[in-house]
SELO-621882 format. One line per field, with one value per residue (C-alpha): chain; residue in one letter; x, y, z; residue number from 1. Coordinates in Angstrom, 1 decimal. Example, Ala and Ser with C-alpha at 12.3 -4.5 7.8 and 13.67 -1.06 7.14 Angstrom:
! residues 2
chain (A; A)
res (a; s)
c1 (12.3; 13.7)
c2 (-4.5; -1.1)
c3 (7.8; 7.1)
n (1; 2)
//
This chain:
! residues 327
chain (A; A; A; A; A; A; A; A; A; A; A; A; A; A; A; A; A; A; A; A; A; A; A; A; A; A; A; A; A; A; A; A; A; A; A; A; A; A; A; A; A; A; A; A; A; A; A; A; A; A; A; A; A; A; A; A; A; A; A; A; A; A; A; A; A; A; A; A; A; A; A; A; A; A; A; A; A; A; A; A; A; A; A; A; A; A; A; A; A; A; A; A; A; A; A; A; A; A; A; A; A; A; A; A; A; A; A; A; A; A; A; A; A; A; A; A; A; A; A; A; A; A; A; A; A; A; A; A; A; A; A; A; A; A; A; A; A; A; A; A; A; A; A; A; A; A; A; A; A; A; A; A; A; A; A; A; A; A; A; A; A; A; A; A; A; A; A; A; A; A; A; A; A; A; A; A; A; A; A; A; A; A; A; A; A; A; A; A; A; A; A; A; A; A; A; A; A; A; A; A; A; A; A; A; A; A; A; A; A; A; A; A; A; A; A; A; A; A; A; A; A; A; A; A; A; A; A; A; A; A; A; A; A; A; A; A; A; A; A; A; A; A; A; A; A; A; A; A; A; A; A; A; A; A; A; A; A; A; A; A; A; A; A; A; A; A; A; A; A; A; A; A; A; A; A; A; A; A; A; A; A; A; A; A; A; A; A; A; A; A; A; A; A; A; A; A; A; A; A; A; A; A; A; A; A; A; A; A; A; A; A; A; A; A; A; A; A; A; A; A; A; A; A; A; A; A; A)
res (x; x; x; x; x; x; x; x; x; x; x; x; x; x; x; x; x; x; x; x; x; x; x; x; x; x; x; x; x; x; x; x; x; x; x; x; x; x; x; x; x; x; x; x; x; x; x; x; x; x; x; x; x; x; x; x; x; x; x; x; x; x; x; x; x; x; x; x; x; x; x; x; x; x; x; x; x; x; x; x; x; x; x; x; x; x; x; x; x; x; x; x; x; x; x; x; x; x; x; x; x; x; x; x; x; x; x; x; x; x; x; x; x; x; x; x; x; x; x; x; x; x; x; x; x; x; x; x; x; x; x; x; x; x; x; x; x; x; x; x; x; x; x; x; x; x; x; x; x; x; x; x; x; x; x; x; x; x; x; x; x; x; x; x; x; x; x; x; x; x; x; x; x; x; x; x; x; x; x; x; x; x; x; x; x; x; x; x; x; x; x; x; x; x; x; x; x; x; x; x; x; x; x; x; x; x; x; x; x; x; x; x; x; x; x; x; x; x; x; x; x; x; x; x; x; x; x; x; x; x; x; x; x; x; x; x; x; x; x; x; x; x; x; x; x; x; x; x; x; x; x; x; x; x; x; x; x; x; x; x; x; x; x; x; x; x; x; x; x; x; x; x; x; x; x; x; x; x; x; x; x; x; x; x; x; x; x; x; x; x; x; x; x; x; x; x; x; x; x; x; x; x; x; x; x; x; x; x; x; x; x; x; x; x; x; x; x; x; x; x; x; x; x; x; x; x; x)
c1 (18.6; 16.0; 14.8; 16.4; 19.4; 20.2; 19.4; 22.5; 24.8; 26.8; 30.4; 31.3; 29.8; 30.7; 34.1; 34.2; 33.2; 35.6; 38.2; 36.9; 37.5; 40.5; 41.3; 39.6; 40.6; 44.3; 44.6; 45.7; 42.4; 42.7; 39.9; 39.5; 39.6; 36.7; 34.6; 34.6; 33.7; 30.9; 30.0; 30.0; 27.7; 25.0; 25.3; 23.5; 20.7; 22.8; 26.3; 25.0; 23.1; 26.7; 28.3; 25.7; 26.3; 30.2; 29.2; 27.0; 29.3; 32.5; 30.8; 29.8; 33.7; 35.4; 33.1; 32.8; 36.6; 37.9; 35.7; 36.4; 39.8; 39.8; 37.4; 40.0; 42.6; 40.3; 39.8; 37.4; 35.1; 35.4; 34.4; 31.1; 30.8; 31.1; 28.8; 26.0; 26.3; 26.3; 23.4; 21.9; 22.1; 24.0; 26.9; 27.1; 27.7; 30.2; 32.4; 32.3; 33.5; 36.4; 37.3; 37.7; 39.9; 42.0; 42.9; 42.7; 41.1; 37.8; 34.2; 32.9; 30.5; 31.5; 31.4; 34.4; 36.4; 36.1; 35.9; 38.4; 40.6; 40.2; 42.2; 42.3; 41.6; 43.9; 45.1; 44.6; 45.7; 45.8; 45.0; 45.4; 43.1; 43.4; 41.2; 43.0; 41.0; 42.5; 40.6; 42.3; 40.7; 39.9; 40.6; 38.3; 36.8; 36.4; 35.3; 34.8; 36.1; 33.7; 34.7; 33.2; 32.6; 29.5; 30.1; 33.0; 31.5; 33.1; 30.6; 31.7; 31.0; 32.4; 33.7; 35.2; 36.7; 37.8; 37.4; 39.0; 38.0; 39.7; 38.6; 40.4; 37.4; 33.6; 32.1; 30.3; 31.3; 29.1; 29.6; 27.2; 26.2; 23.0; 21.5; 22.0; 23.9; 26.3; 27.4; 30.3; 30.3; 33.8; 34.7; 36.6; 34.1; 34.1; 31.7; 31.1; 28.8; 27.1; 25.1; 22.0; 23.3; 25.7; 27.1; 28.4; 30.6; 31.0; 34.6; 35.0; 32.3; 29.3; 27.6; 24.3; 22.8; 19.5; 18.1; 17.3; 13.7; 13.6; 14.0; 15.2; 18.5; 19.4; 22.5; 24.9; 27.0; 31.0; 30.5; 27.6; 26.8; 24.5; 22.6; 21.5; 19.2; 17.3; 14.4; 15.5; 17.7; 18.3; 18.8; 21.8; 24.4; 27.5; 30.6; 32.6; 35.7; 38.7; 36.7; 38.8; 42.4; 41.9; 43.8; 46.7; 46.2; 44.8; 41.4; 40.1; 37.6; 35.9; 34.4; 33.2; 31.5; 33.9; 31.8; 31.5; 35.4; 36.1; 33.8; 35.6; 39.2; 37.7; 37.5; 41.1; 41.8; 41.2; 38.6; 36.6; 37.3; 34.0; 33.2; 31.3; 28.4; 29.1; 31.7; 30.5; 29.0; 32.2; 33.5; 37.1; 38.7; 42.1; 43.5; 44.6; 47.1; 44.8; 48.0; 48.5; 45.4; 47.4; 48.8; 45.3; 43.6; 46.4; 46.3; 42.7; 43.8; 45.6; 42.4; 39.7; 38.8; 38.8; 41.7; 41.9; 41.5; 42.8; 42.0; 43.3; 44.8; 41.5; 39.8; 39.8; 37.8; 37.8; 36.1; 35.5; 38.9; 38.9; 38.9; 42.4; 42.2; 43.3; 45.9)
c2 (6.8; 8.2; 12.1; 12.4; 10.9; 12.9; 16.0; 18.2; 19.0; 22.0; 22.0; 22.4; 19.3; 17.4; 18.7; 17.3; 13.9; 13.7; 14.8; 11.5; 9.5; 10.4; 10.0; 6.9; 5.3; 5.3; 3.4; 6.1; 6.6; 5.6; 4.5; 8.5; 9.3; 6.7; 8.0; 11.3; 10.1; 8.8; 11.7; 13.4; 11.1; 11.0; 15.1; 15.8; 14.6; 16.4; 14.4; 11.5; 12.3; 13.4; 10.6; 8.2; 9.8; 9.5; 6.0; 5.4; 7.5; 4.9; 2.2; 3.6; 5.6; 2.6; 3.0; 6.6; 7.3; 7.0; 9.5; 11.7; 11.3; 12.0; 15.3; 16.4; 16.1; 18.2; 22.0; 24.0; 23.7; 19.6; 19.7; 21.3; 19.0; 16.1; 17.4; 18.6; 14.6; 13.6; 15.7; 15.8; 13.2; 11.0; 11.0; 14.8; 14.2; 11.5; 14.0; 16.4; 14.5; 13.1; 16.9; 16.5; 13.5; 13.7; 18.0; 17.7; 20.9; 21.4; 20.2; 22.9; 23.5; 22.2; 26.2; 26.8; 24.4; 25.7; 29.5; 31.6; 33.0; 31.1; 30.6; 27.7; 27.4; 29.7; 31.4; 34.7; 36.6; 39.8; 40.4; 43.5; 43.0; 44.8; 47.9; 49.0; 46.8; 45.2; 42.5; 41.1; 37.2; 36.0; 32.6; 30.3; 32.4; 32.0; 34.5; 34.6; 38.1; 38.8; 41.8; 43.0; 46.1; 47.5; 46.3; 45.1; 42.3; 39.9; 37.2; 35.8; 32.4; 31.9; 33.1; 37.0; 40.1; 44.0; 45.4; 48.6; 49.3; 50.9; 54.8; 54.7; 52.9; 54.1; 50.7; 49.8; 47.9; 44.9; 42.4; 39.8; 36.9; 33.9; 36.9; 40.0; 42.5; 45.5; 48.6; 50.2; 53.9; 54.8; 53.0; 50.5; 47.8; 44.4; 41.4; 38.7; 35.5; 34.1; 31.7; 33.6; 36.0; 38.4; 41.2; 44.6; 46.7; 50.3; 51.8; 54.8; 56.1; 54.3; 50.7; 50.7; 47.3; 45.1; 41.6; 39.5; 39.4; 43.6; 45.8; 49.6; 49.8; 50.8; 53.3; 52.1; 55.0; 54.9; 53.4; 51.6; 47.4; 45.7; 41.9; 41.4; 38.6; 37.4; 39.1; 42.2; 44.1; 43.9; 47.1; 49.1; 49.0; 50.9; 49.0; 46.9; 48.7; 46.9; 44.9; 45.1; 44.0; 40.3; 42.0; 42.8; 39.4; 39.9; 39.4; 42.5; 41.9; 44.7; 43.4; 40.2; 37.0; 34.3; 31.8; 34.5; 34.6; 30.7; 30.8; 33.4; 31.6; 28.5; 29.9; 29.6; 26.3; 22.7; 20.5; 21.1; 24.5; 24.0; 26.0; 25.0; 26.3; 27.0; 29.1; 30.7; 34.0; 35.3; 38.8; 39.4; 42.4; 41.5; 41.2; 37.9; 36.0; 34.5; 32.9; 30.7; 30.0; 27.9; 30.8; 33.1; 30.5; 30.3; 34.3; 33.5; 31.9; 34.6; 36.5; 34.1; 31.0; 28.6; 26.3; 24.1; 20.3; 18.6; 15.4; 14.9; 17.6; 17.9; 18.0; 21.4; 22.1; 25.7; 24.8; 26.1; 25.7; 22.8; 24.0; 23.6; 21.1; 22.3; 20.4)
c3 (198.9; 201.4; 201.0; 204.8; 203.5; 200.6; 202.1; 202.0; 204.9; 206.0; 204.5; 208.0; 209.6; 206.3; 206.6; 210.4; 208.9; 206.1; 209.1; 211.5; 208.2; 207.7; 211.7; 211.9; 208.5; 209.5; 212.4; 215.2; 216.5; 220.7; 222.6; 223.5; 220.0; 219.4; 222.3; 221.2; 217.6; 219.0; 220.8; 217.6; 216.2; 218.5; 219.1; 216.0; 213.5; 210.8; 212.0; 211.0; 207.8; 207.0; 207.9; 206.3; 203.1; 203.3; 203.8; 200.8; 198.2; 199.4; 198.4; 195.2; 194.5; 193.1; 190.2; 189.3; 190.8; 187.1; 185.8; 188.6; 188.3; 184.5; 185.1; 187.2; 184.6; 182.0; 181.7; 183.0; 180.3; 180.1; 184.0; 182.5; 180.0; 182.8; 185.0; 182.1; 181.4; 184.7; 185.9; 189.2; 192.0; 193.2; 190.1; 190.8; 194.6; 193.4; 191.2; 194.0; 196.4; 193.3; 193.0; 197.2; 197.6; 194.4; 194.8; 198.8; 199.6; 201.3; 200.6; 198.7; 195.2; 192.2; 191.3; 193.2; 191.8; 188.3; 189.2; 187.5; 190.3; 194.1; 197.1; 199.3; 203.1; 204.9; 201.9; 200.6; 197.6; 196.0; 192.0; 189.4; 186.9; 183.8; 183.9; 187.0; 189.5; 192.8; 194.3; 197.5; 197.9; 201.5; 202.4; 200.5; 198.2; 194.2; 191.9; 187.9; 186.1; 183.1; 181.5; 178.3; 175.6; 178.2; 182.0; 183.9; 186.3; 189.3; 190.1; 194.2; 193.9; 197.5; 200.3; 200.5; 198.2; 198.9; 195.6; 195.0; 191.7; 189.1; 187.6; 184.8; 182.4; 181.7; 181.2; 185.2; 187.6; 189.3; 191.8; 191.4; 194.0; 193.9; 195.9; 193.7; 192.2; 193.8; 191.3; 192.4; 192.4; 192.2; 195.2; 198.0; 199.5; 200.8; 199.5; 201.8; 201.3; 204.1; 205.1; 204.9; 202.1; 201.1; 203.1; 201.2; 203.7; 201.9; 203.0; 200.6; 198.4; 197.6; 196.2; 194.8; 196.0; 194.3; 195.4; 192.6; 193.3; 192.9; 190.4; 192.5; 193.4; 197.1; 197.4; 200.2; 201.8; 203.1; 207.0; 205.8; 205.6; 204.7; 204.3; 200.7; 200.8; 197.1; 198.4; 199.8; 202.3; 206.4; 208.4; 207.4; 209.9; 210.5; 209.7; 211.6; 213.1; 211.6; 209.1; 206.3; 208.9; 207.0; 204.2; 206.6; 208.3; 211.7; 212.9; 215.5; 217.9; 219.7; 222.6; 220.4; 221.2; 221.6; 219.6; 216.8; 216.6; 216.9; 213.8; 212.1; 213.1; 211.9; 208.3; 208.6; 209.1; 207.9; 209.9; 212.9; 215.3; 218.0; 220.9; 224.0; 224.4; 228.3; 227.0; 223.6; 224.7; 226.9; 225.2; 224.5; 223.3; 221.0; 217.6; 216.4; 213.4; 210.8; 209.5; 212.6; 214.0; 216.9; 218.0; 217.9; 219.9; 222.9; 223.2; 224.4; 227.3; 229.5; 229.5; 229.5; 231.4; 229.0; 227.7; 224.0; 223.2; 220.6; 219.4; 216.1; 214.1; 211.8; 216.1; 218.1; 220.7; 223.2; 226.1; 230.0; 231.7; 234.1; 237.9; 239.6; 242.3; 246.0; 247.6)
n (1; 2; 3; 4; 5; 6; 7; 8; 9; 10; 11; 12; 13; 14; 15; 16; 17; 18; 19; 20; 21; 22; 23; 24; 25; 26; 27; 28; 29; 30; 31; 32; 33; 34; 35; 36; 37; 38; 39; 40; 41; 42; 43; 44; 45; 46; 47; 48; 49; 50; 51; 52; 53; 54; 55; 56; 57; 58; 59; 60; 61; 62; 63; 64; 65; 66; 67; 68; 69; 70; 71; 72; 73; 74; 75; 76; 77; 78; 79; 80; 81; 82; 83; 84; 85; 86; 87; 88; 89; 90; 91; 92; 93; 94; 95; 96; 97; 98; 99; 100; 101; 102; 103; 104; 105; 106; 107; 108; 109; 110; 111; 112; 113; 114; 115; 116; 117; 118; 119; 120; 121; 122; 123; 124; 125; 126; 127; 128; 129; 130; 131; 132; 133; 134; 135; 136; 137; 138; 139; 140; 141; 142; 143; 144; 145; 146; 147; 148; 149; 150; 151; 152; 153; 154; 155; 156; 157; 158; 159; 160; 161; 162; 163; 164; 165; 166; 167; 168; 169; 170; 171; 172; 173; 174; 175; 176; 177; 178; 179; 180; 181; 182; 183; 184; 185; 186; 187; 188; 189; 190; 191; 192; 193; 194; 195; 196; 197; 198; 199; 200; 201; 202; 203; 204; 205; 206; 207; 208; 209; 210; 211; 212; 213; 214; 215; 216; 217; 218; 219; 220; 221; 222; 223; 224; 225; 226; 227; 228; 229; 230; 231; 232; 233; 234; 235; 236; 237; 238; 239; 240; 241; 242; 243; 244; 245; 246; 247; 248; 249; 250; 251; 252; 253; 254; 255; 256; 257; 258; 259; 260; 261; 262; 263; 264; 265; 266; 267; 268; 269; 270; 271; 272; 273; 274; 275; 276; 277; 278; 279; 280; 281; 282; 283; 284; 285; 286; 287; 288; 289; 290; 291; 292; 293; 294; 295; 296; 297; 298; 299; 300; 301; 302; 303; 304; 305; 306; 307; 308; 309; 310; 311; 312; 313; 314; 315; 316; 317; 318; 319; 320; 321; 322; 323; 324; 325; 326; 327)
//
């Protein structure tokens, strides 16, 4: 495999792939389907790296499916076994993408599939731990609790937590991400990773933030985010208004960008939610279901001019609303 080939994707364009698969693979695809595939492919370097891969790890799956299968089956600490054997490479992409097909969630790391407490796409929950603790799980998200006789400690290994931690124990509290470590201070905050970090949103109290790569803690007030990158910290920034409404189920935009909320409703669904780019930077005011994402994306269209396509089911498109013809 070529260094341009094996270089990884986004889980969001690999997701799109595994969803023209699956489209493609069962025979319903029209000739419009099959156009747009094509479109698809051509649109982006990325696209077909992702697709070129898919391609290369079917031809290998009828070999390592059986292990795949059977790593499945095993606990969590046989899955680490697997993959320590296994190593890096190809055979690790090939369990991955095992852990894909056989449970039928979305392409994520292997670290999310063997994290303590997770929810699925679209699915949230809400946990008591035992010191007192309530962690309230965005969709998507995976987090390990590791609690001993000095610290109390949640390592995010994806996606998005409001912690409200429990005052009832002296040992500290931490967050910790692959970009550094939060300490609670008695305190209500949300943890959110992102693509180019992780994002602490203080909502009572305070959270002492550090990068990885420094060794002085920065104290985060109530009102207060942040960017915590390995390396350091972006500007602090007042909080988003309504930033915690995910726990109640509802998305609020203030005067948002519409491509910034089709990205945020797209964290609530399976497959490929696009924007056009003609369309993208139009603001909207509006709070919207994050538990029926159909429904948040048709109370777009009585106030802007746009309208949906869809595809496929895995397919959905918001795009400028075609011009009605005079007679």
């Amino acid at each position: 495999m070529s260094q341009v080939s094996s270089k990884p994707v986004s889980a969001r364009v690999l997701d799109a792939a595994i969803a023209w698969q699956l489209s493609l693979d069962s025979g319903d695809g029209n000739a419009v389907a099959r156009e747009e595939f094509t479109k698809w492919l051509a649109s982006d370097e990325e696209h077909a790296r992702a697709w070129r891969q898919l391609g290369m790890l079917d031809q290998r799956f009828s070999v390592a499916s059986g292990p795949a299968r059977t790593a499945l089956l095993q606990s969590r600490e046989g899955i680490r076994r697997r993959m320590r054997k296994l190593g890096s490479g190809l055979a690790s992409m090939v369990l991955v993408v095992g852990l894909v097909l056989f449970a039928g969630q979305r392409y994520v790391p292997i670290n999310y599939w063997l994290a303590d407490q997770r929810t699925a796409t679209g699915e949230q929950r809400t946990l008591k731990l035992a010191d007192g603790t309530v962690i309230n799980l965005n969709t998507h998200s995976a987090i390990d609790v590791r609690f001993d006789e000095k610290r109390r400690l949640i390592v995010l290994q994806e996606g998005e937590i409001l912690v409200e931690t429990g005052h009832n124990d002296a040992r500290p509290f931490f967050v910790e991400t692959r970009e550094g470590s939060l300490r609670a201070l008695g305190t209500r905050f949300i943890v959110k990773r992102e693509d180019d970090g992780t994002r602490l949103s203080v909502l009572q109290s305070a959270v002492a933030a550090q990068p990885q790569a420094l060794h002085q803690e920065q104290i985060f007030k109530e009102g207060q985010q942040v960017l915590m990158r390995s390396d350091g910290l972006g500007p602090m920034l007042a909080v988003t208004p309504g930033s915690d409404a995910w726990t109640r189920g509802m998305l609020v935009v203030d005067n948002g960008r519409l491509g910034d909320v089709i990205e945020e409703l797209g964290r609530y669904r399976k497959g490929h939610l696009g924007v056009d780019k003609q369309v993208a930077d139009l603001r909207i005011t509006g709070s919207f279901p994050l538990h029926d994402t159909d429904l948040a994306l048709n109370a777009l269209l009585p106030t802007l001019p746009v309208q949906i396509e869809q595809r496929t089911p895995w397919w959905v498109s918001v795009v400028a609303k075609a011009p009605t013809l005079s007679k």
